[in-house]
C-alpha positions as CSV (number, residue, x, y, z in Angstrom):
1,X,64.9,-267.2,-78.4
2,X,65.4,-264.1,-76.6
3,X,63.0,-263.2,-73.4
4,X,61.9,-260.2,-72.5
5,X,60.5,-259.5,-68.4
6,X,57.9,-256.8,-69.2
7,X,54.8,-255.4,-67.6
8,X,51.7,-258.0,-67.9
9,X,48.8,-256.1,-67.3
10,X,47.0,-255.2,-69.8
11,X,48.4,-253.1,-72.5
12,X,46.9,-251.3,-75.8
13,X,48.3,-252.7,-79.2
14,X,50.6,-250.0,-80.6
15,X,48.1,-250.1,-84.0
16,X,45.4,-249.2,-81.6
17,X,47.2,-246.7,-79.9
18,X,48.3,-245.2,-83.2
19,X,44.8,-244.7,-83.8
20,X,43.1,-243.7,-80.9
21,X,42.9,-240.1,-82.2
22,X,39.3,-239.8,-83.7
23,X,40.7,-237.7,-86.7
24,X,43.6,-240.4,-87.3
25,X,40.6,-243.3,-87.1
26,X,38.2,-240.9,-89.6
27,X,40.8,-240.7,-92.2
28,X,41.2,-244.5,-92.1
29,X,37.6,-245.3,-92.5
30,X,37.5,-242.4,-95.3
31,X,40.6,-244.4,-97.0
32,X,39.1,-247.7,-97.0
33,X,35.4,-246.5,-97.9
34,X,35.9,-243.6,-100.2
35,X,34.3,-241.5,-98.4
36,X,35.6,-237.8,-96.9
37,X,33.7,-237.5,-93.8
38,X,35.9,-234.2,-91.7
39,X,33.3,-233.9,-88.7
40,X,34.9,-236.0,-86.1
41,X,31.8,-235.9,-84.1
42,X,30.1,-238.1,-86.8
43,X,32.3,-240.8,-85.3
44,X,31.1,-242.1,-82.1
45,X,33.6,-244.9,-80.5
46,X,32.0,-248.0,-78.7
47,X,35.0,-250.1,-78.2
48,X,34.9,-252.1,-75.3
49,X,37.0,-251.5,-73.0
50,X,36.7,-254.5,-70.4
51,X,37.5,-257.2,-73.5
52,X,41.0,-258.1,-73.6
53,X,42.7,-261.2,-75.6
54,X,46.0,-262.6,-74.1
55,X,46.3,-259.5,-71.6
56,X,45.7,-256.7,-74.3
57,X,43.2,-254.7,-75.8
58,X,43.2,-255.4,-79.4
59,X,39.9,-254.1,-81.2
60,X,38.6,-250.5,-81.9
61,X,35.0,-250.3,-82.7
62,X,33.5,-247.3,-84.2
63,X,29.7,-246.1,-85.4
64,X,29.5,-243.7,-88.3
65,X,26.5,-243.2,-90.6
66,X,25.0,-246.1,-89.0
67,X,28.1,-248.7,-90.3
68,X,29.1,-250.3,-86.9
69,X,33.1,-250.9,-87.7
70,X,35.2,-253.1,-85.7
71,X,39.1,-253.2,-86.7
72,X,41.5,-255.4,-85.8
73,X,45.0,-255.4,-85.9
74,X,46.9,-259.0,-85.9
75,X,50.2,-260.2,-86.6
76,X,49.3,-264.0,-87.0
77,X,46.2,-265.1,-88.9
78,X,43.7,-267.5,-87.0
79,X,40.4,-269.1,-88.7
80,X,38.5,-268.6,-85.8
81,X,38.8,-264.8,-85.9
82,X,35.3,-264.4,-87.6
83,X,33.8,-266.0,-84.5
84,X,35.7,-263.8,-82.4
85,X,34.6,-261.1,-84.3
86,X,31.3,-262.6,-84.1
87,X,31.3,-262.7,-80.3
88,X,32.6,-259.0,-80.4
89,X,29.7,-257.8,-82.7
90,X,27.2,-259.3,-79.8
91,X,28.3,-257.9,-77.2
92,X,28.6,-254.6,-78.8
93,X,24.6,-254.9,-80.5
94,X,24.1,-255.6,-77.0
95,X,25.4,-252.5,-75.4
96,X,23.8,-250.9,-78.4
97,X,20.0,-251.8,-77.8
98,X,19.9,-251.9,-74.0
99,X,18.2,-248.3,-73.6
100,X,15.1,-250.0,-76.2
101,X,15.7,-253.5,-75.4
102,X,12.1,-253.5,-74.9
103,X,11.4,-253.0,-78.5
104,X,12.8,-256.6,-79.4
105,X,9.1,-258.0,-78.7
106,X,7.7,-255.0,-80.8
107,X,5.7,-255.9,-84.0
108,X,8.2,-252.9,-85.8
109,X,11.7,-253.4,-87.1
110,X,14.5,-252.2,-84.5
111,X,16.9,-251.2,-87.1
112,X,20.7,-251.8,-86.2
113,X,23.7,-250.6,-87.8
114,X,25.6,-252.4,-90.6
115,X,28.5,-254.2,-89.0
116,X,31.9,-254.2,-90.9
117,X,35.2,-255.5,-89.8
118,X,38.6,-255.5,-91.0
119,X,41.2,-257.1,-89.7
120,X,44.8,-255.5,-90.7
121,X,47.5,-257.7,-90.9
122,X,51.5,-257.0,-90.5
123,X,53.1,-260.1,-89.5
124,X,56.4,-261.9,-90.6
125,X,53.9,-264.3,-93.5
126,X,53.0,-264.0,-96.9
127,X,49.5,-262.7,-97.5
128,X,47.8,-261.4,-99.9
129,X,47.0,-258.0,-100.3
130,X,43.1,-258.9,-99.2
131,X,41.4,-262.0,-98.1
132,X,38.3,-263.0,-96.7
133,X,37.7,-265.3,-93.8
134,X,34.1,-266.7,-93.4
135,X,32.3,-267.9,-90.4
136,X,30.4,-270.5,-92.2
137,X,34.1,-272.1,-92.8
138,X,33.6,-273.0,-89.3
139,X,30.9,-274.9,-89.5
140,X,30.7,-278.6,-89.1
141,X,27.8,-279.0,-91.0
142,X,28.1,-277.5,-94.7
143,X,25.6,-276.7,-97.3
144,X,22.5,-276.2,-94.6
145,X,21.8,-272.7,-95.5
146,X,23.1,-271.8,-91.7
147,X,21.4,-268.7,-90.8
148,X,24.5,-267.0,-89.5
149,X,27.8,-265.3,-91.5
150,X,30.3,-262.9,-90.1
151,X,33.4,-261.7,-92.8
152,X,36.4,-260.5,-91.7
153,X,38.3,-258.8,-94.4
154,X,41.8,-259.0,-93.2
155,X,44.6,-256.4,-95.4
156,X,48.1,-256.6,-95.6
157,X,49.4,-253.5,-94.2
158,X,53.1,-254.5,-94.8
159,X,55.3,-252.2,-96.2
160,X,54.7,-252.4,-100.0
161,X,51.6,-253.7,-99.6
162,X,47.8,-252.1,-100.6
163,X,49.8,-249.1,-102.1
164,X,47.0,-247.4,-103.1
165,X,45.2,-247.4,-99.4
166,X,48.4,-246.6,-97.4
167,X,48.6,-243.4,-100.1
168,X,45.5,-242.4,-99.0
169,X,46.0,-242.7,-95.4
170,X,49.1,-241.4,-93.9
171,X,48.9,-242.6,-91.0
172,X,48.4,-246.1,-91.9
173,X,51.9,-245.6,-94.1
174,X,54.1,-244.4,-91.5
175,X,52.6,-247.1,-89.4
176,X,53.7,-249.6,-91.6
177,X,56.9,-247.7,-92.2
178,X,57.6,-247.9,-88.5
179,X,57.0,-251.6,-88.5
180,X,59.2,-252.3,-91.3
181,X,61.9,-250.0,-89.3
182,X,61.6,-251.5,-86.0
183,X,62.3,-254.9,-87.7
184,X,65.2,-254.4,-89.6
185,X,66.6,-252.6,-86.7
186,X,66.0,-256.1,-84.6
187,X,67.7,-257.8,-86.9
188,X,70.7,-255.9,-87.4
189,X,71.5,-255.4,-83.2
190,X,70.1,-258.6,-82.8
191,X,68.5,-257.2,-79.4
192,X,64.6,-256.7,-79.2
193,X,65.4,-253.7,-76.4
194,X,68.0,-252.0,-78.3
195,X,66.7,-252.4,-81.9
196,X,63.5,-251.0,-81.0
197,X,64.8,-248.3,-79.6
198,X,66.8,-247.1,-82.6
199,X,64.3,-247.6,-84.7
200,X,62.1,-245.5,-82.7
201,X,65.0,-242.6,-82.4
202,X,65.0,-243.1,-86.2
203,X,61.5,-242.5,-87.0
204,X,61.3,-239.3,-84.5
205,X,64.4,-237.8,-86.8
206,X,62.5,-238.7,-90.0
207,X,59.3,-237.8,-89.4
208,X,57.9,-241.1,-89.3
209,X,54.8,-241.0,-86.4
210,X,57.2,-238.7,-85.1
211,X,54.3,-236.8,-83.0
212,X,53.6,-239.7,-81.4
213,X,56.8,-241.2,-80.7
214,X,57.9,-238.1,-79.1
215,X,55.2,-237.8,-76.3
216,X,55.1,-241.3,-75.7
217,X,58.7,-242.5,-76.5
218,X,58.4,-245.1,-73.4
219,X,55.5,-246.3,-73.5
220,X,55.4,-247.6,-77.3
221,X,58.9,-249.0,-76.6
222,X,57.1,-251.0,-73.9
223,X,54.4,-252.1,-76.5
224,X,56.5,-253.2,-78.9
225,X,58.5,-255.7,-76.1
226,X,55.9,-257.0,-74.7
227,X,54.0,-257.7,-79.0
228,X,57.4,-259.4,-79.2
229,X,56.5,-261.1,-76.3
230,X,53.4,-262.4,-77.6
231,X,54.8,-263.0,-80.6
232,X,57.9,-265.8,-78.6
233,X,54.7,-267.0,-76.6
234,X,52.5,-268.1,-80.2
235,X,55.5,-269.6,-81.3
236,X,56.2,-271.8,-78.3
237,X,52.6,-272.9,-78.5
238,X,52.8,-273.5,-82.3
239,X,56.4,-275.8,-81.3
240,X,54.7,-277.5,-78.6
241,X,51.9,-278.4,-81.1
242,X,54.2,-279.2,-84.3
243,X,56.1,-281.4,-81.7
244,X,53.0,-283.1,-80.5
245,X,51.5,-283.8,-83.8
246,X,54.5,-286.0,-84.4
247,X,54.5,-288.1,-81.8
248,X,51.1,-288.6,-82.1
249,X,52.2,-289.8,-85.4
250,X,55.1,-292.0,-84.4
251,X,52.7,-293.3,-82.0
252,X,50.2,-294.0,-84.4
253,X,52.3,-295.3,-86.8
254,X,53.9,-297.7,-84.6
255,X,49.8,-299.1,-83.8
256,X,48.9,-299.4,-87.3
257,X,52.1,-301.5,-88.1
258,X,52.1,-304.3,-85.0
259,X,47.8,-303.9,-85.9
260,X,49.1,-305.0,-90.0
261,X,51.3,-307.8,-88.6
262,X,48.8,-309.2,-86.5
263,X,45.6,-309.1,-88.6
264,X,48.4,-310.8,-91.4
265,X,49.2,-313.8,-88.4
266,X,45.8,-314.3,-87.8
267,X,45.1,-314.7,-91.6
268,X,47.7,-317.1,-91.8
269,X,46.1,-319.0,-88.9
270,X,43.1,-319.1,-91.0
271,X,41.1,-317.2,-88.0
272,X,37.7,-315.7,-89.4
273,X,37.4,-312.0,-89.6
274,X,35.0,-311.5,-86.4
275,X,38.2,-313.7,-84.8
276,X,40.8,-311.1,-85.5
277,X,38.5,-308.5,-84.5
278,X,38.8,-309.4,-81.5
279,X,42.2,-310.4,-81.2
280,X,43.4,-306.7,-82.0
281,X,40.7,-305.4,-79.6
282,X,42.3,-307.7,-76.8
283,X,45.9,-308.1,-78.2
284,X,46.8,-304.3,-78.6
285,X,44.4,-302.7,-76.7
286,X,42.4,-300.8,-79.2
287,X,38.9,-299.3,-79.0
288,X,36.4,-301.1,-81.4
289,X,36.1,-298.4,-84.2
290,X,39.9,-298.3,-84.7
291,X,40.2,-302.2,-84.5
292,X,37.8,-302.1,-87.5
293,X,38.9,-299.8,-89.7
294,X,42.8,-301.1,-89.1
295,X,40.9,-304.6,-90.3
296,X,39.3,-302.7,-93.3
297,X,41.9,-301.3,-94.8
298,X,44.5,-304.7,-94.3
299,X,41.9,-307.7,-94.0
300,X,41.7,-307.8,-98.0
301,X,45.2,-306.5,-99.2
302,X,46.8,-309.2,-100.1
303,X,43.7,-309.9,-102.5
304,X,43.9,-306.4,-104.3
């Protein structure tokens, strides 16, 4: 796996750069909610700036018409990210209230925006075009009626994906155009430096985000090495946990088999079942509760 030395401090997300333009950001909301808002004063940003996840910004957040809109861009898919976007969504109701957070104890509604937030997915996986992740997934407890919930509706915005959205948005196209680009060009060079830069050069000569790659030809070079960057980093965790779920179960495998020959010894000893209870408590160490269920699931096998 390659390795790139690159800046660490904190960077924007191309995707976020790409849209940092409040006209570029309007046209997506109008895209995705059929709506044809052109005043981009109706849109007032409240991202927050000071949040940053594995030394990058990542999340836009947006108010218009009183729909509080948080969108994410991701490349790998976690559960967890409708707590996160929980989390987000409280700090930013926060910000939101604190010139009439006196009216909290009022005996009249303080009315808040409608949160929504989409999380846009381009990585290397097979998605559908639209899921849904749930909070209340999360939960230990099920069935409770929990008095929270926080969707994130996560697209694909992978080249040939959601058609009918990236038709409607240009910018979201060419986005995923350049993606799809940088990519093959990767592949073919088989350098992340090099192939990212042709694919850039490419995209400026065909009109693909060509505006921006031109004033900022440096600077998204940068963010795509150090996204691939993150990218070799959540693999080498996802390894080291692959790695360490199997010997976890070699190790556990091992236990259960010298626990099956020694609860089938002390049955031919004719020891009672408190006996060999014991015996594989002392004998190989094991905590109580995993003693017993070892001894539940062999002490009557040879009987079924």
């Amino acid at each position: 796996m390659q390795k790139i030395n690159v800046n660490r401090k904190h960077k924007d997300k191309l995707f976020r750069t790409v849209f940092r333009e409040k006209k570029d950001l309007l046209a997506l909301y109008n895209a995705l909610n059929g709506t044809d808002y052109t005043n981009e004063d109706d849109l007032k940003i409240t991202t927050l700036d000071d949040v940053v996840y594995m030394g990058m910004k990542n999340d836009t957040s947006f108010i218009i018409d009183h729909v509080m809109n948080l969108y994410e861009h991701q490349s790998t898919l976690s559960p967890n990210l409708p707590l996160r976007g929980l989390l987000y969504f409280a700090d930013l109701y926060r910000a939101h209230i604190e010139p009439v957070k006196r009216r909290l104890y009022s005996e009249s509604p303080l009315l808040i925006s409608t949160p929504q937030y989409v999380v846009f997915y381009n990585g290397t996986k097979e998605q559908p075009e639209r899921k849904e992740l749930h909070l209340s997934d999360l939960f230990i407890q099920k069935g409770n009626f929990p008095c929270l919930e926080c969707t994130a509706v996560v697209l694909n915005i992978n080249l040939g994906h959601n058609r009918e959205l990236m038709e409607k948005c240009s910018t979201l196209k060419q986005y995923s155009q350049f993606v799809a680009c940088v990519r093959d060009c990767v592949q073919k060079h088989k350098n992340y430096e090099t192939g990212t830069e042709k694919a850039v050069d490419y995209c400026i000569e065909n009109g693909i985000l060509s505006e921006l790659l031109l004033k900022n030809k440096s600077e998204v070079v940068n963010m795509i090495l150090t996204e691939f960057d993150e990218e070799d980093y959540r693999e080498f965790l996802r390894e080291e946990a692959r790695d360490r779920g199997l010997a976890e179960g070699r190790a556990e495998g091992i236990a259960e088999g010298r626990a099956e020959g020694l609860i089938i010894l002390c049955k031919d000893f004719h020891l009672s079942y408190e006996e060999t209870l014991t015996k594989l408590i002392e004998k190989l160490s094991l905590n109580p509760e995993k003693a017993k269920e070892y001894l539940k699931h062999y002490w009557n096998q040879e009987e079924n």
